[in-house]
C-alpha positions as CSV (number, residue, x, y, z in Angstrom):
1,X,-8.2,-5.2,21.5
2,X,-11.7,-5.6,22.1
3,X,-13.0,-2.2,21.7
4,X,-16.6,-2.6,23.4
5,X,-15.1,-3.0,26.8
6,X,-13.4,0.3,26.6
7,X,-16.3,2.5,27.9
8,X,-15.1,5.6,26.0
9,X,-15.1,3.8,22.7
10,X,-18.9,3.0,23.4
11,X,-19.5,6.6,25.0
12,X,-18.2,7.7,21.5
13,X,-20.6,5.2,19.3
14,X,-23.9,6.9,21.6
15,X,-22.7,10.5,20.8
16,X,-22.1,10.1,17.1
17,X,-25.7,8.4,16.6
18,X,-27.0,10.7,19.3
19,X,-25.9,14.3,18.3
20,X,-25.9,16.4,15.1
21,X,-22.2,16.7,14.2
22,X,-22.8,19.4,11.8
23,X,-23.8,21.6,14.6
24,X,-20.3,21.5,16.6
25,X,-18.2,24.0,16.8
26,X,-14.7,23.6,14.2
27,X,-11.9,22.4,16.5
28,X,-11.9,20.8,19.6
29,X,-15.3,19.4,21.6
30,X,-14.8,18.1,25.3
31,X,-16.8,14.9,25.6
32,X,-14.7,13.6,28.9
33,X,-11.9,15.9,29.0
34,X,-8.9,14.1,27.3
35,X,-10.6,10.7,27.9
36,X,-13.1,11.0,24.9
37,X,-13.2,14.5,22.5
38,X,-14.3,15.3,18.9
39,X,-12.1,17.5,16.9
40,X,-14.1,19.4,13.7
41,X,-12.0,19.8,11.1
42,X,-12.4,22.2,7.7
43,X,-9.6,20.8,5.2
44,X,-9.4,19.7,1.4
45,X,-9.3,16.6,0.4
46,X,-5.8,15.9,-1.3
47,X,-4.7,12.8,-3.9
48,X,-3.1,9.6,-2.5
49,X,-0.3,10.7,-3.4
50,X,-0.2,13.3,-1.3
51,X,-2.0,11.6,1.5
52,X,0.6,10.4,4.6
53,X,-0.2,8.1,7.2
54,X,-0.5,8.6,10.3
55,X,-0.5,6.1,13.8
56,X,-1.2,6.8,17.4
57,X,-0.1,5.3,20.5
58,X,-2.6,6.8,22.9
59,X,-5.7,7.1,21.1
60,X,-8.0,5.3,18.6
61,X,-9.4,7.6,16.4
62,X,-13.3,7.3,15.0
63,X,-13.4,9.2,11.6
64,X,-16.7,10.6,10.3
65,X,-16.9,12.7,7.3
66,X,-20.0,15.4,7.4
67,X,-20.1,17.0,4.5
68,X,-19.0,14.5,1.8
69,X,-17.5,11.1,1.3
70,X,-13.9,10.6,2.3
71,X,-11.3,7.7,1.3
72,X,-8.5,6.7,3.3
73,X,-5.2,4.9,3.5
74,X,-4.8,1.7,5.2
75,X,-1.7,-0.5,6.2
76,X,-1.1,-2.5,9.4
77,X,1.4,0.3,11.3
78,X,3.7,-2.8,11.5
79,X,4.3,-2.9,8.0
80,X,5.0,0.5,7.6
81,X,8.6,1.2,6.7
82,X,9.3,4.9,6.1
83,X,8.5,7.0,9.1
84,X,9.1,10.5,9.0
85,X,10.8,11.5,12.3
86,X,9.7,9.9,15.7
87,X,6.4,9.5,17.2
88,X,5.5,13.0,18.9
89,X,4.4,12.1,22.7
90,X,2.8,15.3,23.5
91,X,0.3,15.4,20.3
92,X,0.5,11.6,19.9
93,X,1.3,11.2,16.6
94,X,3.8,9.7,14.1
95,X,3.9,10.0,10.4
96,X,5.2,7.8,8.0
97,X,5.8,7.9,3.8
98,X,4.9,4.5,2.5
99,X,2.7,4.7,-0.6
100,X,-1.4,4.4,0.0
101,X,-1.8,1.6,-2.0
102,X,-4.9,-0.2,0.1
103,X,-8.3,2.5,0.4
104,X,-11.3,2.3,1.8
105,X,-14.1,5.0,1.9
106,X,-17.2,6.0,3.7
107,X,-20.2,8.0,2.9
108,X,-21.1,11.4,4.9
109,X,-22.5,9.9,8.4
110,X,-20.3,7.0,8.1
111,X,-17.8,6.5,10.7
112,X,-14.7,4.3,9.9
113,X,-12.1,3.2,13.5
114,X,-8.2,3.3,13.4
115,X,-7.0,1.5,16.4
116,X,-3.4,2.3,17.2
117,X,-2.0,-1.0,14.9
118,X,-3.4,0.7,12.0
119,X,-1.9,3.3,10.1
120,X,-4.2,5.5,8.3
121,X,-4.3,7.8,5.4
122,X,-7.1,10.5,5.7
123,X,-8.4,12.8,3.8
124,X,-8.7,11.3,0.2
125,X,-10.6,12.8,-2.7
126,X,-11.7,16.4,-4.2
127,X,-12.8,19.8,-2.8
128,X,-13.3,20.6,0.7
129,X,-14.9,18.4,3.5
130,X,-16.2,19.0,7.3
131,X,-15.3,16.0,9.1
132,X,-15.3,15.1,12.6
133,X,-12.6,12.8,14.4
134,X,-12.7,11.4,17.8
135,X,-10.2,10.5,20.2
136,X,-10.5,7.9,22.2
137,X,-8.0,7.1,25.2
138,X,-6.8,3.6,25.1
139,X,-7.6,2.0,28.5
């Protein structure tokens, strides 16, 4: 998939270097109605262990942690082996249980890009994080 010809994938890339994401309000940010939005999320970080991944069919999610580093699992979504239940349409999600055994981190500001063959992990480490994860529609 070449991402740069997917306009909302590049309206994304302007807005994160263009806009303090501290300043957004927690939960969900229009950008272009469901074509491009920014949810702010308040969680804790949790252990790989406990970490599941997750894959999505109709979006391609840009992760940026605000407040503190972040680590997350990655596995091609082909590989993955042990999904838990089917992939929910409506909130376009699916879930699967295969260890996190590859992890790759980024600092606060840093954004990282799960396109929908990539299962990913989030929300690796210690204490609490502000984070900011956008959906992108798949065109």
């Amino acid at each position: 998939m070449d991402l740069n010809s997917n306009k909302y994938y590049v309206m994304a890339l302007d807005y994160i270097k263009s806009h303090d994401l501290n300043s957004l309000a927690k939960g969900r940010n229009d950008i272009d109605g469901d074509n491009l939005y920014v949810n702010i999320i308040e969680t804790n970080l949790k252990t790989r262990e406990e970490a599941k991944f997750e894959a999505h069919d109709q979006y391609i999610d840009i992760q940026v942690p605000i407040s503190c580093g972040e680590s997350y699992g990655v596995k091609a979504r082909g590989l993955c082996t042990k999904p838990v239940g089917e992939m929910n349409v409506e909130q376009d999600y699916i879930l699967y249980d295969d260890a996190v055994e590859e992890v790759v981190s980024r600092n606060a500001g840093e954004y990282i890009v799960f396109e929908p063959d990539t299962a990913h992990a989030p929300c690796i480490g210690e204490g609490p994080i502000r984070k900011a994860v956008f959906k992108v529609k798949v065109v």
